[in-house]
N, C-alpha and C positions, 0 to 999 in steps of 0.2 A: 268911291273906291270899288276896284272890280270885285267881287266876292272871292272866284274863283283863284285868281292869283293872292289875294293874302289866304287864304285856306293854304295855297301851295306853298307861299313862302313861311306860314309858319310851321308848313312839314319840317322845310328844308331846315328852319332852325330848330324843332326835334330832331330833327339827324346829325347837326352840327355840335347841339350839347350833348346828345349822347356819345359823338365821337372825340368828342373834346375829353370826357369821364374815361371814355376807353383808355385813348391816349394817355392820360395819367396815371392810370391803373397799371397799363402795363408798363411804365417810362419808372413807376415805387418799386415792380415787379424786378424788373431789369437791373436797376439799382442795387437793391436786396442781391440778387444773385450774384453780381459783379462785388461786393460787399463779401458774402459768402465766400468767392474766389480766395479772395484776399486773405481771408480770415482761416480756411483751411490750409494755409502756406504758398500758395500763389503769393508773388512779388507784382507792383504795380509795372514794373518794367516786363515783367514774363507776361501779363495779364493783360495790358495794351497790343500789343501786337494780336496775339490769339484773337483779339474783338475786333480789329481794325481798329484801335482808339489811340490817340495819344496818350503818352506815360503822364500829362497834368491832365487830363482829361479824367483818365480811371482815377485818378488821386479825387479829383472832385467830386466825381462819382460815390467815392467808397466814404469821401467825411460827411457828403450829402447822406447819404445811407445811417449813418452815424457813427465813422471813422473808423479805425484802424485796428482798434484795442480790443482786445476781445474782455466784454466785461464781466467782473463776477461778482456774487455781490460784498458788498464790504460789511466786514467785520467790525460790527459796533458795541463796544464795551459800554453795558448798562453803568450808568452812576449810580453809584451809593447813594441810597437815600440820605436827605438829610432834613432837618425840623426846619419849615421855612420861616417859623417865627425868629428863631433863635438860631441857627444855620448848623447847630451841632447835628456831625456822624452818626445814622443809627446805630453802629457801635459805641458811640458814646452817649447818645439820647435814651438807649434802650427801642422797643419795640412803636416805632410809627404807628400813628393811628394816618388813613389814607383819605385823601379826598381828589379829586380831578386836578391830577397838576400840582395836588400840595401837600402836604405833609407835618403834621405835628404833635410832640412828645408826649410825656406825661405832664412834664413838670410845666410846660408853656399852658398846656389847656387847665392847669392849675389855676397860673396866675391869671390865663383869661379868666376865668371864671373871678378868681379875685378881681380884677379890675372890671368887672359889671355889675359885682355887687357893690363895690367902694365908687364906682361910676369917673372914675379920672385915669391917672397914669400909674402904671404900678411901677413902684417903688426900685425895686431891684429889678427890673426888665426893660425892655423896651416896647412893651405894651400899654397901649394905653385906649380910652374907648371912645369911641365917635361919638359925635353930637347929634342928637336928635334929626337935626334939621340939615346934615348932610347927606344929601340926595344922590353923591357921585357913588359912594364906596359902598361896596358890597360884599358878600361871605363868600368866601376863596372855595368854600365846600358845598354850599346849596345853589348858591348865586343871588339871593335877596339883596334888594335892595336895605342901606339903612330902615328906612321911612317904614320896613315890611318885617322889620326885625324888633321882637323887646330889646336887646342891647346889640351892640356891635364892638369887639376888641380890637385891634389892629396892632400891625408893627408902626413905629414910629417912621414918618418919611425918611429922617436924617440914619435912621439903622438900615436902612430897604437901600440907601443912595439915593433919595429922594425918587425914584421911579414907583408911581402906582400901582403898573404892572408888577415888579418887582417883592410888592408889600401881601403882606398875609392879612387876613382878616377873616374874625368867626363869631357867629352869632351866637346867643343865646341857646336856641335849641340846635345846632349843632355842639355847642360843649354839654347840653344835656346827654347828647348821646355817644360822646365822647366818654362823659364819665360811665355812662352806663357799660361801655366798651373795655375800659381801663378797670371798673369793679369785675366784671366777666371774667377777665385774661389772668386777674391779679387773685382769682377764688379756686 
């Protein structure tokens, strides 16, 4: 192969990719602006002519761009908390104790704690504790695995809807420092 002509031809395809980059650079630029038009009260009908463009043409233009609506942003009403063991109202739970994503009461981190010390289902809840040797579920608060936890509480599948995602669960030393949290707030 000649040396000197590939040297040249892969000039020419440095100059081709950079004018390719250009070309799209200014083709997003042009877009934006034609967008812009639109968006300060310019009509697609008033705004094709001025460009030389056809009236489907700036339309495609302007939703390529990202359409017509001038966006603002939306107004999102926080949820009330609520205990993800037990699904009661912080209004009705009293004061949440917090974890990433979860949240629960006095009275659930109660019975967690009772159901790890009694080690089965509690009674009046829909808590009950994992088995040793389940290796999927883990604490909704730290992230431990069973296998890395002394106990594990959870909500029962059939209370959650049977989704995993959906279920709570809390270790051991997270209801340790739970109550330590609920003794503080309650002195």
């Amino acid at each position: 192969m000649h040396e000197d002509l590939l040297a040249a031809a892969r000039q020419a395809q440095e100059r081709l990719i950079e004018a390719e980059h250009d070309a799209e650079v200014a083709r997003a630029e042009f877009h934006r602006a034609v967008r812009r038009l639109h968006l300060h009260g310019g009509s697609l009908r008033e705004v094709a002519p001025a460009l030389g463009l056809s009236h489907q043409r700036v339309h495609q233009i302007v939703e390529s761009a990202g359409g017509s609506r001038r966006w603002s942003p939306r107004r999102v009403r926080p949820r009330a908390a609520e205990c993800t063991f037990c699904g009661r109202p912080e209004q009705d739970a009293g004061p949440l104790i917090a974890g990433p994503g979860v949240h629960i009461c006095s009275r659930c981190a109660v019975l967690a704690s009772d159901v790890l010390t009694a080690g089965g289902p509690a009674s009046p809840g829909p808590l009950h504790a994992v088995p040793a040797g389940d290796v999927r579920e883990r604490c909704s608060f730290c992230g431990k695995y069973r296998p890395e936890c002394t106990g594990l509480a959870a909500t029962a599948p059939e209370a959650a809807g049977g989704g995993a995602a959906e279920r709570g669960a809390i270790c051991g030393e997270c209801l340790m420092l739970c109550a330590e949290i609920i003794a503080e707030r309650d002195s």
